[in-house]
C-alpha positions as CSV (number, residue, x, y, z in Angstrom):
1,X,3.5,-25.3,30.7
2,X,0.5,-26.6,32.9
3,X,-1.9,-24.1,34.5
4,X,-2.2,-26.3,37.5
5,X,0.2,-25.8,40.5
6,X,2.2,-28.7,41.9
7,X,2.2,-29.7,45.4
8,X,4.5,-31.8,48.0
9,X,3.2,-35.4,48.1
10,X,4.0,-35.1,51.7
11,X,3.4,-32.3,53.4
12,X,0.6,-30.9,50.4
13,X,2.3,-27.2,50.4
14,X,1.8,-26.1,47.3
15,X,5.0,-24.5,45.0
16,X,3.6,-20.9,45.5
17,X,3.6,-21.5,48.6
18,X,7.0,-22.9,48.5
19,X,10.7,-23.0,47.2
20,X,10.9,-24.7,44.3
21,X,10.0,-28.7,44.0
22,X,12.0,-31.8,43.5
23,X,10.9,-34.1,41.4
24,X,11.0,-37.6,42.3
25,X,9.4,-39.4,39.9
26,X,6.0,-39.2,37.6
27,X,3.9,-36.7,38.9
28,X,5.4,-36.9,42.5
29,X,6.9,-33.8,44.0
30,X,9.0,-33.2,47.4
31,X,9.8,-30.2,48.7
32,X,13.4,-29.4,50.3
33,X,11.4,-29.3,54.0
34,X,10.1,-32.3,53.7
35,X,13.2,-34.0,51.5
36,X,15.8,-33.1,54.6
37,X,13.1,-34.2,57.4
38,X,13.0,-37.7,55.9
39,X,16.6,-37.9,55.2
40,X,17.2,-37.4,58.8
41,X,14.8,-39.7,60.2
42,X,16.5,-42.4,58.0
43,X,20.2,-41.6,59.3
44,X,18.3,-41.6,62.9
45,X,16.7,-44.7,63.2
46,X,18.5,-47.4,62.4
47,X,16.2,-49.9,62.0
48,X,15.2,-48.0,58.5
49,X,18.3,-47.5,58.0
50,X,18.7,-51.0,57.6
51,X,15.5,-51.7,55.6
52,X,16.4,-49.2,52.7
53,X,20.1,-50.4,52.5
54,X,19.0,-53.6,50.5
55,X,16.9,-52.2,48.3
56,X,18.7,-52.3,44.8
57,X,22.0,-51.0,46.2
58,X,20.7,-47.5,48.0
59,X,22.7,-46.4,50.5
60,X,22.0,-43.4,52.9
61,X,24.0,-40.1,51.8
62,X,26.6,-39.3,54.4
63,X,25.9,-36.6,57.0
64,X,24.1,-33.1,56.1
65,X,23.0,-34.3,52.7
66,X,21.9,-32.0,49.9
67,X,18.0,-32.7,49.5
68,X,18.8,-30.7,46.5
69,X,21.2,-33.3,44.3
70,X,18.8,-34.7,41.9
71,X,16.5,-37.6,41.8
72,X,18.1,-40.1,44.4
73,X,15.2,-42.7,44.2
74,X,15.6,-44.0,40.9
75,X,15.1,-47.2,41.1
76,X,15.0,-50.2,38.7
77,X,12.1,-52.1,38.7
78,X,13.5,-55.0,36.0
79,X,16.5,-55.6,38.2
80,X,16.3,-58.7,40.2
81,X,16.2,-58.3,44.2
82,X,19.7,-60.7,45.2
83,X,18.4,-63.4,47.7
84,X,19.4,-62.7,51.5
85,X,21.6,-64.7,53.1
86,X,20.8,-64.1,56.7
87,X,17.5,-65.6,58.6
88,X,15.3,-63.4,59.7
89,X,16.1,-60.3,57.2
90,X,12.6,-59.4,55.7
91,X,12.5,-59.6,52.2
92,X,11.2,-57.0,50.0
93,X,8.4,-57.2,47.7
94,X,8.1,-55.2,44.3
95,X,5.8,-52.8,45.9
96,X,8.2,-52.0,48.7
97,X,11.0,-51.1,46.1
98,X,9.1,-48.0,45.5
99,X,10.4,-45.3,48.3
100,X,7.2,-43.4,48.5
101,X,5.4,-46.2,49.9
102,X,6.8,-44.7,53.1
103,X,4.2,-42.3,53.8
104,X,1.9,-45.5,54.6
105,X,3.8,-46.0,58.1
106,X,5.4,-42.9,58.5
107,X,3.9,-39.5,59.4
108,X,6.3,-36.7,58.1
109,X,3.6,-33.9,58.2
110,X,4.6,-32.8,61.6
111,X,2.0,-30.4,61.7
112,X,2.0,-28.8,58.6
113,X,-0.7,-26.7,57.3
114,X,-4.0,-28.7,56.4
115,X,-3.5,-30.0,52.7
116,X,-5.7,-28.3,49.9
117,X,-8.6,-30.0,49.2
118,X,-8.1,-30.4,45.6
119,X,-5.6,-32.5,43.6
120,X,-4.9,-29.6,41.5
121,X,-4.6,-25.9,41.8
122,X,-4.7,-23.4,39.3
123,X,-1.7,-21.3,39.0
124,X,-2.2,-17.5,40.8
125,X,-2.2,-15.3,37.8
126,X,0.3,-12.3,38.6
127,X,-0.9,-8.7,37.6
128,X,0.9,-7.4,34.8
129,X,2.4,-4.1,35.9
130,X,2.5,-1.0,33.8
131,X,5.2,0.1,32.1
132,X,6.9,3.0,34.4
133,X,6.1,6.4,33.3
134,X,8.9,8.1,31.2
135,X,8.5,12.1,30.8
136,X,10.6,11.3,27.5
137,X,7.2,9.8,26.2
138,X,4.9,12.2,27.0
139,X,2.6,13.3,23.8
140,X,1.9,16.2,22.4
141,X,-0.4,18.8,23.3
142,X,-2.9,18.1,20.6
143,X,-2.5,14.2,21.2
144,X,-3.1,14.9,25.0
145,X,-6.4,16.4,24.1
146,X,-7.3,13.8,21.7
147,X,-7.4,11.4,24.3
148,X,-9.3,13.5,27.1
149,X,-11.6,13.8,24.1
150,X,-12.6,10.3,24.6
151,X,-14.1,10.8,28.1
152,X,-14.6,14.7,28.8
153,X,-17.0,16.0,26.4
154,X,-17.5,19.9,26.1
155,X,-14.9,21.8,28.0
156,X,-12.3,22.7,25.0
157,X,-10.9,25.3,26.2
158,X,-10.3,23.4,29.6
159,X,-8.5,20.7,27.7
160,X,-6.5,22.8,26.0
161,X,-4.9,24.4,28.7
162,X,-4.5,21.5,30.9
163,X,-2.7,19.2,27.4
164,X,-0.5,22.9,27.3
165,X,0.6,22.3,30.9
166,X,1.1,19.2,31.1
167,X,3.0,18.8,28.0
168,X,5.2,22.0,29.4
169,X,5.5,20.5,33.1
170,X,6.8,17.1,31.9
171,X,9.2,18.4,29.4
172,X,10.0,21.0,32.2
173,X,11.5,17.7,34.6
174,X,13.9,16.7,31.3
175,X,15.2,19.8,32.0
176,X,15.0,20.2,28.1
177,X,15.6,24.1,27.5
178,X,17.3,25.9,24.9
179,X,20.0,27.3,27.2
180,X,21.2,25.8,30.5
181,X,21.5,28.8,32.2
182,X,17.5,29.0,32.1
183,X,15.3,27.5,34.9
184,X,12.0,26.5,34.0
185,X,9.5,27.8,36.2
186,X,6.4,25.0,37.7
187,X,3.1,25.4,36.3
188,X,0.6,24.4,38.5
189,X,-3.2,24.7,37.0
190,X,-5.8,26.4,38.9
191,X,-9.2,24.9,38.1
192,X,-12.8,27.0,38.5
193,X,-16.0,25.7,37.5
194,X,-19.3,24.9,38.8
195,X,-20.1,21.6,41.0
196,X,-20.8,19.0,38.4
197,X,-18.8,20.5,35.4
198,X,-15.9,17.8,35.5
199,X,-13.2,18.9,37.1
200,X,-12.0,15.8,39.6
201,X,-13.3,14.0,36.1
202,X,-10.8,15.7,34.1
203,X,-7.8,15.0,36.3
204,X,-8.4,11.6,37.1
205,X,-8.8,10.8,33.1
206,X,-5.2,12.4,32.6
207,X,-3.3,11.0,34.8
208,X,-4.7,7.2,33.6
209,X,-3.6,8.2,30.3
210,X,-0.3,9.5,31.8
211,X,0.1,6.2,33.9
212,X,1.0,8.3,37.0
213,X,0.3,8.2,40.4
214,X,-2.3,10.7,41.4
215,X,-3.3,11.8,44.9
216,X,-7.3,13.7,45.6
217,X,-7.1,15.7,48.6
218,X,-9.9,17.6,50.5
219,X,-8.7,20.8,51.6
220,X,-11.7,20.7,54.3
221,X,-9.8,18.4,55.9
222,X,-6.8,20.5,55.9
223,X,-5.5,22.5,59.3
224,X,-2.3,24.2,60.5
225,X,0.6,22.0,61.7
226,X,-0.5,21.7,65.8
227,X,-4.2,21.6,65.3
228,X,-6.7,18.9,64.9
229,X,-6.9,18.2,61.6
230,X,-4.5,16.9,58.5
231,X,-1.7,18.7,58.2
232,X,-0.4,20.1,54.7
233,X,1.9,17.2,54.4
234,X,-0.7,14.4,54.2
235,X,-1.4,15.4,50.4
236,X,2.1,13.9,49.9
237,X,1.6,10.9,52.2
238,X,-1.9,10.3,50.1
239,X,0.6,10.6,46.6
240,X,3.2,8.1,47.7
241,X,0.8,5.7,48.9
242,X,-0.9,5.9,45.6
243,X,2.5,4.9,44.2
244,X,3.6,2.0,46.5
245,X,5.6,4.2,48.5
246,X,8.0,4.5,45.7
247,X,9.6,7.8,46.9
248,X,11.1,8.3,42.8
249,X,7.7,7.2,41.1
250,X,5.7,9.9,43.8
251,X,7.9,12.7,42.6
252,X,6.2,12.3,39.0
253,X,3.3,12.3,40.0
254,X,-0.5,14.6,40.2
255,X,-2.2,16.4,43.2
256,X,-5.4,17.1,43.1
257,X,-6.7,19.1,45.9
258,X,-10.3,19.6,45.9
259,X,-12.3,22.2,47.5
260,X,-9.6,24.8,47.5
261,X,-12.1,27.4,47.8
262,X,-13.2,26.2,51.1
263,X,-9.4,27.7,53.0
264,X,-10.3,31.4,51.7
265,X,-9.3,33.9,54.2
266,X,-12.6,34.9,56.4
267,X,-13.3,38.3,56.1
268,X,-14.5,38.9,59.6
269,X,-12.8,36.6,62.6
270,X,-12.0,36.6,66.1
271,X,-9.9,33.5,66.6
272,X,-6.6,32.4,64.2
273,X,-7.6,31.1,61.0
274,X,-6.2,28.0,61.6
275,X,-8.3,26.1,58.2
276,X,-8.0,29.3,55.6
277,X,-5.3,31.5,55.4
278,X,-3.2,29.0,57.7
279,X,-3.1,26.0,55.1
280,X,-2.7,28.7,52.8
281,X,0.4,29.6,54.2
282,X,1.6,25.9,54.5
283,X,0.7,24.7,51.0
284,X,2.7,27.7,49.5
285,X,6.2,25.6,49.9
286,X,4.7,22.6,48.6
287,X,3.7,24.2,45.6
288,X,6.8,26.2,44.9
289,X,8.8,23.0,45.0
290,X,11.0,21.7,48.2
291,X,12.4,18.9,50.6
292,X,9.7,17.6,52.6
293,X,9.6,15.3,55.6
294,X,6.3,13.0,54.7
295,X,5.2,10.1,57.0
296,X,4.5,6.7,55.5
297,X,1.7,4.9,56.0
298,X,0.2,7.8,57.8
299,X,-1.0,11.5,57.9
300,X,0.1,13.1,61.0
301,X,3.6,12.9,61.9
302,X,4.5,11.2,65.6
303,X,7.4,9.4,66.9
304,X,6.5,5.9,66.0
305,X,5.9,6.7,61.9
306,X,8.6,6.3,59.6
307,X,9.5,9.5,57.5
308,X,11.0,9.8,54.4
309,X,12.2,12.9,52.5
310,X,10.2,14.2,49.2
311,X,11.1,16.6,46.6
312,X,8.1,18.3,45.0
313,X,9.7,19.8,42.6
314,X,8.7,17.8,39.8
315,X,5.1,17.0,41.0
316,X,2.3,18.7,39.4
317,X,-0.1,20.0,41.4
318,X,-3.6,21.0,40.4
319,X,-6.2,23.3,42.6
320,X,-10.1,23.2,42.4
321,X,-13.3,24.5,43.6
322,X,-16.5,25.9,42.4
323,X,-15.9,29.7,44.2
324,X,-19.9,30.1,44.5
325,X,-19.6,33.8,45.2
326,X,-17.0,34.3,42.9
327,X,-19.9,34.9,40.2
328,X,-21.0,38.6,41.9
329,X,-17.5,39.5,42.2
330,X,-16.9,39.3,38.3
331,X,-19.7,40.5,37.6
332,X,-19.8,43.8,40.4
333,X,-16.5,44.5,38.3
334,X,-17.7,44.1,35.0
335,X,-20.8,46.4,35.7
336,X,-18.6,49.1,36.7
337,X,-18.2,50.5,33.2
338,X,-20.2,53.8,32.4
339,X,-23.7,53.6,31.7
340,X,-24.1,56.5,29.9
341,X,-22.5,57.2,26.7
342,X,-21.5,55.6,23.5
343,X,-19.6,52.7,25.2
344,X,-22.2,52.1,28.0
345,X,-23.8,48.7,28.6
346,X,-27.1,48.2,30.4
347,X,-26.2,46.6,34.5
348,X,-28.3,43.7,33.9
349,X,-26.3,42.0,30.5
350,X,-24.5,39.9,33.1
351,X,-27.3,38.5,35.1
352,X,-27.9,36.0,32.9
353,X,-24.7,34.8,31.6
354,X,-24.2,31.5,33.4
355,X,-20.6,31.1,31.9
356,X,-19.4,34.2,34.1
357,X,-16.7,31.9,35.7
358,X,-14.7,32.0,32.4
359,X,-13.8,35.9,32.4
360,X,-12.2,35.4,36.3
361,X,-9.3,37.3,36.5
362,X,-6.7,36.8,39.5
363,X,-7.9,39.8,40.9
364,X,-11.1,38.4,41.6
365,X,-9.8,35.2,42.9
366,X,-7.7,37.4,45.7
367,X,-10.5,39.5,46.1
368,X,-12.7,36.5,46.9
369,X,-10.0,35.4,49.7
370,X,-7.1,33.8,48.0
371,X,-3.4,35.6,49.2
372,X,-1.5,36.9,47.0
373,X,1.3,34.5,47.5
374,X,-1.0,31.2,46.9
375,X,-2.6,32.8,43.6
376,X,1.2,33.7,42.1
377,X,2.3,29.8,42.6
378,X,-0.6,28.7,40.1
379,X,0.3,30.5,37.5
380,X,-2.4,28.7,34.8
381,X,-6.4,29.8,35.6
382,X,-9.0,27.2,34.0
383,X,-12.2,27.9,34.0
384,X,-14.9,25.2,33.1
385,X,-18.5,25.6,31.3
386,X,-21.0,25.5,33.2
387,X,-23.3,22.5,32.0
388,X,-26.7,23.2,29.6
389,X,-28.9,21.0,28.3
390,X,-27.1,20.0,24.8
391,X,-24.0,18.9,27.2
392,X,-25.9,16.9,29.4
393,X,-27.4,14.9,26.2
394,X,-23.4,14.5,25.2
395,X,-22.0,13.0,28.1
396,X,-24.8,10.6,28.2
397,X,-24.4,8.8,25.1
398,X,-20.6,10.3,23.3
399,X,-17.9,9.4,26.5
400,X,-16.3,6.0,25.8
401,X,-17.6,5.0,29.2
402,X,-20.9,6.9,29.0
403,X,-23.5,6.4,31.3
404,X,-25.8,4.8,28.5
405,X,-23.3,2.0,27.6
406,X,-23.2,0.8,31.1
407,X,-27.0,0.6,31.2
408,X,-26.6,-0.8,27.8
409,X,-24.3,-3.7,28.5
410,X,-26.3,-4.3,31.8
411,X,-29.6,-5.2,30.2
412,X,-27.2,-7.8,27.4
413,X,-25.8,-9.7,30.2
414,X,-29.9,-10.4,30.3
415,X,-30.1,-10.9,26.9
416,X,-32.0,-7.5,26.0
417,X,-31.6,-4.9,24.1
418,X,-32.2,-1.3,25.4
419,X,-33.5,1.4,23.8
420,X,-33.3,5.6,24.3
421,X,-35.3,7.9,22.0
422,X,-33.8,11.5,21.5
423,X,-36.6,13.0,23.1
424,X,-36.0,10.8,26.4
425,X,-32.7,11.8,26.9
426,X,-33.3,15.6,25.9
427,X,-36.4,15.0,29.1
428,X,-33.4,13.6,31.0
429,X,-31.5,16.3,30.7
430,X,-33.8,18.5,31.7
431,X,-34.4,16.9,34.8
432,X,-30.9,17.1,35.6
433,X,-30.6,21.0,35.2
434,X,-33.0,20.9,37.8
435,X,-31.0,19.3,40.2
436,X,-28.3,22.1,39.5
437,X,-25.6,19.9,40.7
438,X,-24.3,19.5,36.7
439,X,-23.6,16.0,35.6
440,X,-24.1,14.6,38.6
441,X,-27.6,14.4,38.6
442,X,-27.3,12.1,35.2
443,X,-26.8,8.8,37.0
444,X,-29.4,10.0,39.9
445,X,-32.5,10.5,37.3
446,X,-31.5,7.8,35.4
447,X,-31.4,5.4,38.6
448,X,-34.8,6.9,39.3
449,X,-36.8,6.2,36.3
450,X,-34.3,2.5,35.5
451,X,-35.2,1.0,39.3
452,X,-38.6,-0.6,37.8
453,X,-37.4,-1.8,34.3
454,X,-34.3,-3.5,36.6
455,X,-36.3,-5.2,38.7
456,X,-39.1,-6.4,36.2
457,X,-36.9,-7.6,33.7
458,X,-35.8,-10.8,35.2
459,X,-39.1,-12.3,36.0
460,X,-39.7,-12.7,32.2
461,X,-37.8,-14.2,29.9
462,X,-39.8,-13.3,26.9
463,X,-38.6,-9.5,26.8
464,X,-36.5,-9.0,24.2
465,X,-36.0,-5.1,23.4
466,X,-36.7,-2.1,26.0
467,X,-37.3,1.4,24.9
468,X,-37.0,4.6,26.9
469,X,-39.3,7.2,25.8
470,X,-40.0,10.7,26.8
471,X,-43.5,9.6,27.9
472,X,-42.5,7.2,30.3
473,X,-39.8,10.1,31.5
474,X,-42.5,12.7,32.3
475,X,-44.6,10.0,33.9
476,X,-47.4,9.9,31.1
477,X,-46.6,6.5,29.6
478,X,-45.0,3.3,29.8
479,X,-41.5,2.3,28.5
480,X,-41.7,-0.2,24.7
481,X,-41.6,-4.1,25.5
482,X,-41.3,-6.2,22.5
483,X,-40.9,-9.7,22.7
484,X,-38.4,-12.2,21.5
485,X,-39.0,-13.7,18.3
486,X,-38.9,-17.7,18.9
């Protein structure tokens, strides 16, 4: 099969753009447009008519002819033209045996599009789609976190429980229990952890290995229905425009919703809480699982946007937000015990515990402004690391898409290898705690100290290796250039 597309010879459409082509002879294509177009103008004018009717025997088709019944100008070149009898009948030549000669004296474009500059066009290559997700196919727990292994590192206990509820939710919508008479209950995931710990990280690596669509939301953006603002139903409208407004496929899929902490119930107000307890409120019957009217191809419902009916009953959804005062509540309740005693522990043993986010209890997260209601429909609490420097040195260099390798393949598309000592990337790390904005800050420092090498690099061609040391981090040296070997 050839890659190149084929193309009328008269009107220059190509077949993509087309139905499919008649062929007419080596290498010469008509297309049914064109085919009918000429056939008419031949019945019409009789003066063709009459020139076409002597050559080799061809004869017009009758009235509404088929553009569509073969080759109709085959026509043989070895056979002798019979001598007319009448005077003043042109006679024909070899050359005007051959019907698409016509072109030369008759324009059948009638303003079709411009022809492509080129003879030939390559094919358009389609996109090979994905085979649809099937909950039957789901792996294992353990096979889950394998995979998240790839691309999260650290976080174990994370990964855990997130492979345990997945694997629980999707065999949950097979509807596979031991007796019928028993419902299984949605387990949406409640993630807490510091800015920079990997949380949007974490869901956006499983639901690529899931093949599912996945919808990030902001809760900032979230208000109550009548206010200016998204409404609660946008997160849904966000999920089925992830999956090609395929309402089926959207019920399968993953909600993130970022930033949950920021629609905690205000302590002190004056006016409705229309962006904290409000969306509260609202995202409680999305999360417990019902019929809801979403717009499509829009996020605020009016009279001119289509609606159509989701059931999120089988979509997971998963919460996050860094709670930054979460911290003093955990630990004001932790420092409660007696200090005097046997069993007393000194009030400062929490104060340096950066990992205080993992002994949260639900009674903390209500306390810190999260209703009852909200905290009893995600059932699962995950609570992420906090990053230190031995992590930091991990995700540079261990993920399969680590921020190393990218540098790495960057400087071979120049033909040069790059280099990191231990010590640099331990410095890097370092600099990145200081940013206290977790892995983030990777990709910033290393822009920072990489924007020189980048742009020197390509004005000499002699550079063969680049190496990274710690000196050249803490701005006392310069990086190692070594030179090709010719």
């Amino acid at each position: 099969m050839s890659n190149f597309d084929e193309f009328c010879c008269i009107c220059r459409r190509l077949e993509s753009d087309t139905v499919k082509l008649i062929h007419v002879g080596p290498n010469m294509c008509v297309c049914n447009d064109c085919m009918e177009r000429s056939m008419n103008m031949l019945q019409n004018d009789p003066q063709l008519a009459n020139l076409f009717s002597g050559m080799n025997g061809f004869q017009i088709p009758p009235e509404n002819m088929e553009a569509s019944q073969g080759n109709l100008f085959d026509i043989d070149e070895n056979k002798e033209e019979p001598e007319k009898k009448e005077e003043g009948e042109p006679k024909l030549g070899p050359k005007d045996k051959n019907i698409f000669e016509i072109p030369r004296f008759i324009n059948f474009s009638f303003g079709m599009p411009t022809p492509p500059n080129a003879q030939k066009v390559k094919k358009k290559t389609e996109k090979k789609e994905k085979e649809p997700f099937d909950p039957k196919k789901v792996k294992a727990p353990h096979e889950i976190k394998a995979e998240l292994d790839k691309y999260v590192v650290g976080q174990e206990r994370a990964k855990k429980l997130i492979s345990v509820a997945v694997y629980n939710h999707y065999k949950r919508t097979m509807g596979s229990a031991v007796n019928d008479d028993v419902e299984l209950e949605k387990s949406n995931i409640l993630m807490l952890g510091p800015t920079g710990s990997g949380k949007t990280f974490i869901v956006k690596t499983l639901a690529k290995l899931l093949n599912v669509p996945l919808a990030i939301a902001d809760a900032t953006s979230l208000t109550e229905a009548g206010y200016i603002g998204d409404d609660v139903e946008s997160v849904l409208s966000k999920l089925l425009s992830e999956a090609g407004n395929d309402v089926e496929k959207a019920e399968n899929g993953i909600v993130f919703i970022d930033e949950i902490d920021k629609i905690a119930k205000k302590d002190v107000t004056r006016s409705r809480d229309v962006s904290g307890e409000s969306v509260q409120q609202g995202l409680l019957k999305l999360l417990e699982g019902s019929i809801v009217e979403v717009p499509v191809g829009a996020t605020s419902k009016n009279a001119m946007t289509p609606m159509t009916s989701i059931n999120t009953q089988n979509i997971l959804f998963i919460c996050g937000g860094a709670f930054p005062d979460l911290e003093k509540i955990v630990r004001n309740r932790l420092q409660k015990k007696n200090s005097m005693g046997f069993f007393s522990e000194l009030n400062d043993v929490y104060e340096e515990d950066n990992n205080i986010l993992m002994k949260a209890t639900a009674d903390d997260i209500r306390q810190f402004g999260m209703i009852p209601e909200f905290i009893g429909r995600l059932p699962i609490i995950c609570p992420l690391e906090s990053m230190n420097k031995e992590m930091l040195v991990r995700v540079l260099k261990e993920p399969k898409n680590a921020i190393l390798k990218q540098y790495k393949k960057l400087f071979e598309m120049d033909e040069v290898e790059l280099v990191f000592d231990d010590e640099a990337l331990e410095a890097i790390a370092e600099k990145a705690l200081e940013k206290n904005t977790g892995a983030r800050a990777l990709r910033a420092c290393l822009e920072e100290y990489m924007f020189d090498i980048m742009y020197e690099i390509p004005k000499d061609k002699s550079i063969g290796k680049v190496t990274i040391t710690r000196e050249y981090i803490e701005g006392k040296g310069t990086p190692g250039i070594e030179l090709r070997m010719n």
